[in-house]
C-alpha positions as CSV (number, residue, x, y, z in Angstrom):
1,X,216.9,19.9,108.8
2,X,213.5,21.6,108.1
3,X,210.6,19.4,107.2
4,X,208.0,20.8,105.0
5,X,204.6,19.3,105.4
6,X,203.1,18.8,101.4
7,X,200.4,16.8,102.6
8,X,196.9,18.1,101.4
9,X,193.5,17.1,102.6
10,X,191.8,14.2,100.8
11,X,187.8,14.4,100.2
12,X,185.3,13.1,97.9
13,X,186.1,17.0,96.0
14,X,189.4,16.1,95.4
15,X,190.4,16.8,92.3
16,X,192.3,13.9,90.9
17,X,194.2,13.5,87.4
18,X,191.9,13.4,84.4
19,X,190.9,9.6,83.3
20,X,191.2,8.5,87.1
21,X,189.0,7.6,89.6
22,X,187.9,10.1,92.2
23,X,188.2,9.6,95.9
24,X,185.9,7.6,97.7
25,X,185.2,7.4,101.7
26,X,182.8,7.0,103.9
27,X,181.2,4.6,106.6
28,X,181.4,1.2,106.4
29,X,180.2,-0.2,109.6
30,X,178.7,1.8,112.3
31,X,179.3,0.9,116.2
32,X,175.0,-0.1,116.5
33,X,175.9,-2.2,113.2
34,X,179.3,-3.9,114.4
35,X,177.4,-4.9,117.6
36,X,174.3,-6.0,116.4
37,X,176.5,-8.9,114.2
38,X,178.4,-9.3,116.8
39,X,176.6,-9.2,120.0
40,X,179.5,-8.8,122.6
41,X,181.8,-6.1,120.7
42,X,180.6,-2.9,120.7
43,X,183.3,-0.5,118.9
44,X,184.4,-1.4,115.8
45,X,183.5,0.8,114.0
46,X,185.0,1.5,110.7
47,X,185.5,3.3,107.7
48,X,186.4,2.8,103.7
49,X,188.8,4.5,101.5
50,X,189.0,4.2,97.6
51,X,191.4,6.2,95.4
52,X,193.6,5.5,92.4
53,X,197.5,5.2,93.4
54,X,198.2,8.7,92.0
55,X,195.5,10.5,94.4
56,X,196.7,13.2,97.2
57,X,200.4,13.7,97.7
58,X,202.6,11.1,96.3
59,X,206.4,11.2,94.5
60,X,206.4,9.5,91.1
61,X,209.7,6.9,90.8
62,X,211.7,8.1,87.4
63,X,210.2,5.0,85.9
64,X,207.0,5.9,85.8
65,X,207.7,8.4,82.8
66,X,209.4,5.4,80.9
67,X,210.9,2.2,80.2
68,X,214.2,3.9,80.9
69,X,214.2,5.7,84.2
70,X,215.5,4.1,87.4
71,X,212.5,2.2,89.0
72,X,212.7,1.7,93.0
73,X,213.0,-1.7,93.0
């Protein structure tokens, strides 16, 4: 078996399908922040994402292009 990597890189350039949102990231909490609330943990720092469902690499189920195709459920 060979496995083929389609992944792509996903940044606030993305380009995503017209009509859609774009991509959205960046820092919500810094470690100085999450310790300052805190006051006894000091690395939780952490991050945001925000992207329509049809962003980056994804396969479409046949449903998706009608009422008629086979959905995954």
């Amino acid at each position: 078996m060979r496995i083929v990597d389609l992944s792509r890189e996903l940044y606030h350039r993305t380009p995503s399908y017209p009509g859609h949102p774009p991509i959205i990231h960046g820092m919500w909490k810094t470690h100085e922040e999450a310790y300052a609330e805190s006051r006894n943990v000091y690395g939780l720092a952490s991050m945001f994402i925000s992207m329509a469902d049809h962003g980056g690499t994804h396969i479409d189920a046949p449903r998706h292009f009608g009422p008629n195709g086979i959905s995954i459920d």
